[in-house]
N, C-alpha and C positions, 0 to 999 in steps of 0.2 A: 504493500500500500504506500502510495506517497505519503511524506513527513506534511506533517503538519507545518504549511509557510505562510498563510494569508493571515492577515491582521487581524487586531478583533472588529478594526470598522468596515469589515467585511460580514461577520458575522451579525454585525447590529444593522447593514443594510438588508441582510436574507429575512432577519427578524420582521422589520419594517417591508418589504416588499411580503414577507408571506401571510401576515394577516392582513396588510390591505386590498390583497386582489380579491378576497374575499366578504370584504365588509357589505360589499351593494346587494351581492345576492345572497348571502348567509348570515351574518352577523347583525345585518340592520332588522330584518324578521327574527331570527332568537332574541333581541330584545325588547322590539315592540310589536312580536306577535296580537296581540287582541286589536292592537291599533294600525296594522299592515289585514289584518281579517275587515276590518272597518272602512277602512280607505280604500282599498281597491275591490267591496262589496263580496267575499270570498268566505268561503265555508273552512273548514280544516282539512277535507278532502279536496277540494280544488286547487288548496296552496301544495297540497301533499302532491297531485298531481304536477305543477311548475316545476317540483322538485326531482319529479322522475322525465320529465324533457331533457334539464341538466342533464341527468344520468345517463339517460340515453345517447346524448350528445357525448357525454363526459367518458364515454364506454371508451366508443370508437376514438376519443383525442386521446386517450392514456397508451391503448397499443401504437398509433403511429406517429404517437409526438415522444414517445420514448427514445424510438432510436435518435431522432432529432436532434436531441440533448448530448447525444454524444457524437455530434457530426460539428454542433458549433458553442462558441462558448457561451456560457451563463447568461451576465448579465444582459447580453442583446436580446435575450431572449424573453426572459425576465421583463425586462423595459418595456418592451412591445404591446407584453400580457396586459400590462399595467394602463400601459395608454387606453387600448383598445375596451379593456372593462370601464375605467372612467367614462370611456364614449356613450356605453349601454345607461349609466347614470340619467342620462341628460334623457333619455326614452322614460327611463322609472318615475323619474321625477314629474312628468305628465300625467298620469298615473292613467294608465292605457287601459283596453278594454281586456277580458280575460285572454283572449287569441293573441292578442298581441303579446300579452305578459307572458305566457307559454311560449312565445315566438323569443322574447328577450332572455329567458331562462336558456334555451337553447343556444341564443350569442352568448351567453355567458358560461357556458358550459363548453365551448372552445375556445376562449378569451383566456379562462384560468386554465385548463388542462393541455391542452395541444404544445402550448407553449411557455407554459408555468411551470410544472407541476413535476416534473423527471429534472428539470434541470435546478429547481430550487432541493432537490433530495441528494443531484450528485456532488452541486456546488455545497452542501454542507457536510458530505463525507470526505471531501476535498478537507475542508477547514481542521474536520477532526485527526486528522492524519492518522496515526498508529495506533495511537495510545486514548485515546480522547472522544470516541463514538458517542457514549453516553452524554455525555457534557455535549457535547455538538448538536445532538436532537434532542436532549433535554432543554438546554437552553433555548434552540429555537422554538419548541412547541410552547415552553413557557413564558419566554418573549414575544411570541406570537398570540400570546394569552393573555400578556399586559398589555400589546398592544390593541387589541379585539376589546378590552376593559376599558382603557381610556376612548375608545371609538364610543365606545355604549355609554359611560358617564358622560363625555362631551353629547353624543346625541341628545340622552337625557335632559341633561341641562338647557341644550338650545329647544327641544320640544316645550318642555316647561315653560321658558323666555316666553315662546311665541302664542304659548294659550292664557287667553286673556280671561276667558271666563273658569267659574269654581271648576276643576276637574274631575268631578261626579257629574254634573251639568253639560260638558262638552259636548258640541255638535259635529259630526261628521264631514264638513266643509270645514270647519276648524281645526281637525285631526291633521285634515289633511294640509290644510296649508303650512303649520308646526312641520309637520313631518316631511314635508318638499324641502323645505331649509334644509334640514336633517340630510336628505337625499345630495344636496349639491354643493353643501362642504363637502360630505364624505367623497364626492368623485371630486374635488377640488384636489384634497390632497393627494388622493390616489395618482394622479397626474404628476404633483409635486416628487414622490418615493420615485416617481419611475423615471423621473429626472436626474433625482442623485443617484440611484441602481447603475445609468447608463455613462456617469461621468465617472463614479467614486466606485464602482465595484470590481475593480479592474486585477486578475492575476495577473503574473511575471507572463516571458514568453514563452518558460520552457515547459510553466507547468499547464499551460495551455498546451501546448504542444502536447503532454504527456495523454491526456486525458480526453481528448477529441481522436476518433477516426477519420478518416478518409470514406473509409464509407463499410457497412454495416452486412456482413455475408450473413448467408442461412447455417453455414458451421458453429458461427457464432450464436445465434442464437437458440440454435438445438445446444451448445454445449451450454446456454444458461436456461434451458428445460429441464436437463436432468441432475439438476442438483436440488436434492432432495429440502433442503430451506428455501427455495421457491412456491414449492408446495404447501409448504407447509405457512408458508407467509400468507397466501393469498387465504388460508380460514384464519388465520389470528389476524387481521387488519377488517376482514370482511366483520368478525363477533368484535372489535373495539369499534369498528364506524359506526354502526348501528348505539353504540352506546352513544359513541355522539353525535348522533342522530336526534336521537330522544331525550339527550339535556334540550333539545329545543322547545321542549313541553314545561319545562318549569316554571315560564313566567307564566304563563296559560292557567298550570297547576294553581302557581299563585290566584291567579285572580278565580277558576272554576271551585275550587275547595278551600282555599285559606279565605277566599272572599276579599282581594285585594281590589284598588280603582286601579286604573290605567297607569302612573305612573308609578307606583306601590309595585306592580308586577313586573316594571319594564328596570326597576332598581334591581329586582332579585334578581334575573336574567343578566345585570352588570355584576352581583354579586358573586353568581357563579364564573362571570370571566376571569376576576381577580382571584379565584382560585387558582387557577390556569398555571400562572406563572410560576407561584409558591411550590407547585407540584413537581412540574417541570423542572427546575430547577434543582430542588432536591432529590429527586430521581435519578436524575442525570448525573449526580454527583457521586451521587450510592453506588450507581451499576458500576462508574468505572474503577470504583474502590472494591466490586463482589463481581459476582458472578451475575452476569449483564442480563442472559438467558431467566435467572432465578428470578429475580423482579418484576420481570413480563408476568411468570406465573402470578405472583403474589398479587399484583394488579389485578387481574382477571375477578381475582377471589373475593378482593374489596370491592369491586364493582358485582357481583354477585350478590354478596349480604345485601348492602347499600338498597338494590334491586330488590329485594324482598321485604325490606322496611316498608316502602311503598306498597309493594304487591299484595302487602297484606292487611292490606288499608288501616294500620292502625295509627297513622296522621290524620287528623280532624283539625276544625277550625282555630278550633282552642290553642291547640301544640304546638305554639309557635317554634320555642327548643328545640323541639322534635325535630321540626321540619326543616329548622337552618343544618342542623347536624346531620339529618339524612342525606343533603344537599351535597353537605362537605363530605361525606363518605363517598358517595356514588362519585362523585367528582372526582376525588381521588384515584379512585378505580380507572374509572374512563379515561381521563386524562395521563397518566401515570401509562397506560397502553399505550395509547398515541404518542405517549416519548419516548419510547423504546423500541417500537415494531418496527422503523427502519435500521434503527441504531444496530440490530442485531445483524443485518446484512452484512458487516465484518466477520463477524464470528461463522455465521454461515458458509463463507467460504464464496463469494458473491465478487467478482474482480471490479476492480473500483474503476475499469474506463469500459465495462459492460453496465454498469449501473444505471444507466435511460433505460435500455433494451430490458434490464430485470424489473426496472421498476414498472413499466409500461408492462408488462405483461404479471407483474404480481398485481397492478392496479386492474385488471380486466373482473379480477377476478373480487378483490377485496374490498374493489367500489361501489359494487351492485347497488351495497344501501341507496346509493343515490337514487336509484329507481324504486325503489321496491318500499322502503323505510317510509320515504312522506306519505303514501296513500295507505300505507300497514296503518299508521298512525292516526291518519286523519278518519279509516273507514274503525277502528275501535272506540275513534274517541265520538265520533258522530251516531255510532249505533248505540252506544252507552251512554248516554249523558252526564256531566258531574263524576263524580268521583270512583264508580267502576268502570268509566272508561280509563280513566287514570293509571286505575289498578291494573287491567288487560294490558297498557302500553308497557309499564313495567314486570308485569311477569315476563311478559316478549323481551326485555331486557334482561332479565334471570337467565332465560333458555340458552340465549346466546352467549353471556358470559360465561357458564359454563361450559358451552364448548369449547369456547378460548382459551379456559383452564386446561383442556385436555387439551389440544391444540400446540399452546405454549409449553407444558408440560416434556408432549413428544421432542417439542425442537431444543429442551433444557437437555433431557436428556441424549440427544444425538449430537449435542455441539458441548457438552458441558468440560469433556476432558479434550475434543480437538480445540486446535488453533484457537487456544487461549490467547489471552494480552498476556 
């Protein structure tokens, strides 16, 4: 593997570029879900459906914009993502009719993936060089979680600004204008990162060299089929998406069973970002002091429990404790997966200038959530009303986490004595 040589304002650019490309179509809905159900007149199954356009879109950009990422460097690429999502802003921010939104899910689902998404994964195992995997996608996903946090307290605050009347009172022409604001800083700055990504993210020439092909044979990529932590990647990323998938029900939760108003629920939804970071962070720092593989499992396991506090509806109005602590568990879990399921592709045995091409095809498979996850969602939470649809969405988050357990388990034990750090 190459030595670890790029700077850390290399690493706080990936940070900055990888939660903003995602703020318009992800980030700004997990925290003012009831108020995005409101403004553009949508059920929970109609947003669940936008979300499986992406997916679908987001399928096909992960297998051919893999190898991509290893044809040319990063940051151009990165940059491009960046611009191009900003663009889809200036569409949301009209707030279009349902076809059309379904039509923008879709630009935005090859905006971030085709040319986002393989090259922000290899540019960070670049950064981690030998010794330092954990740290490297712990940090980012945790960075990427304070960043996603301050998006959502800054939204917050300018929604608030802009509504003038009591916030139980609020009219839906008011929602909406609050929340246009909302829409067109967030692509303001999305413009801004993709600007410093393209000036300041710059490697040497050799390790650019080291790390791009020329171009991309089928040897190549039958010899990253059969290594068995491919396989095994694509169920442990497919049982952690899904979990975060369904942190996007919390503020919802908030406000359907804890009986929160609109900005009450769109606080908790920031509250779980600011986990993010805390998680990442210290995760990241443990794997590469343990056993990197072990960790994965033990996440899986917290995000299980966590899953069953909910599923077994013994949160009610009242429990407030309850419910912040359940919040911080499940988070834990969820989050603590997502910062380690790439980081193990060292250990795996994964070649660091095949990394587009692995990741592009472990994404085929571990991204489905995106299809399949919004409309699972929105059709239990719409058949059930209130607080057993609640319960149904988190059992679905049980089942899965458990398999991850077993999943993460098998890949602890097939990599745990090879090709240590």
């Amino acid at each position: 593997m190459i030595q670890k040589n790029a700077p850390w304002h290399f690493l706080l650019l990936l940070i900055l570029a990888g939660e903003s490309v995602f703020i318009l179509p992800f980030v700004l809905s997990r925290v003012f879900r009831p108020t995005v159900l409101d403004a553009f007149n949508l059920d929970n199954f109609q947003l669940g459906l936008c979300f499986s356009v992406y997916g679908i879109v987001a399928l096909v950009s992960y297998l051919i914009g893999g190898p991509l990422a290893d044809k040319f460097p990063p940051r151009k690429l990165i940059a491009l993502a960046l611009w191009m999502t900003a663009l889809g802003g200036l569409v949301y921010a009209t707030f279009p009719s349902y076809t059309v939104l379904k039509i923008l899910y879709g630009y935005w689902g090859f905006t971030t993936i085709f040319l986002f998404w393989a090259p922000m994964i290899k540019a960070t195992r670049i950064w981690g060089g030998s010794n330092s995997q954990g740290k490297a996608f712990g940090f980012l996903d945790g960075g990427r979680g304070l960043v996603g946090a301050l998006f959502g307290a800054m939204g917050v605050f300018i929604f608030s600004f802009f509504i003038t009347s009591d916030v139980s009172t609020v009219t839906v022409s008011e929602s909406r204008a609050a929340f246009k604001q909302v829409i067109l800083v967030s692509s303001a700055i999305v413009v801004l990162v993709g600007i410093l990504v393209w000036f300041f993210m710059k490697l040497d020439r050799k390790t650019e060299q080291e790390i791009v092909l020329e171009k991309i044979t089928f040897s190549q990529i039958k010899e990253v089929l059969q290594l068995p932590s491919v396989w095994l990647l694509m169920i442990i990323i497919l049982c952690a998406y899904v979990g975060y998938k369904i942190t996007d029900v919390f503020s919802l939760y908030a406000q359907d069973v804890m009986l929160y108003d609109q900005v009450q629920s769109a606080s908790v939804g920031t509250f779980l970002l600011f986990i993010r970071p805390v998680i990442g962070v210290l995760i990241g720092i443990l794997a590469d002091r343990s056993q990197i593989t072990f960790w994965l499992v033990v996440s899986f396991i917290v995000s299980c429990f966590g899953a069953l506090l909910f599923a077994l509806g013994i949160i009610s109005a009242s429990a407030t404790a309850l419910f912040f602590i359940s919040i911080l568990i499940v988070a834990s879990g969820v989050y603590a997966a997502r910062s380690l399921y790439f980081a193990v592709m060292a250990r795996g045995r994964i070649p660091i200038v095949l990394t587009g091409t692995a990741v592009g095809i472990i994404s085929l498979i571990g991204y489905t959530p995106d299809i399949f996850a919004g409309p699972a969602m929105g059709y239990l939470l719409e058949n059930s009303p209130g607080a057993q649809g609640h319960q149904h969405v988190f059992w679905m988050l049980a089942i899965f986490s458990l398999i991850g357990v077993i999943a993460s388990w098998c890949y602890y034990r097939l990599y745990r004595i090879k090709n240590k750090h």
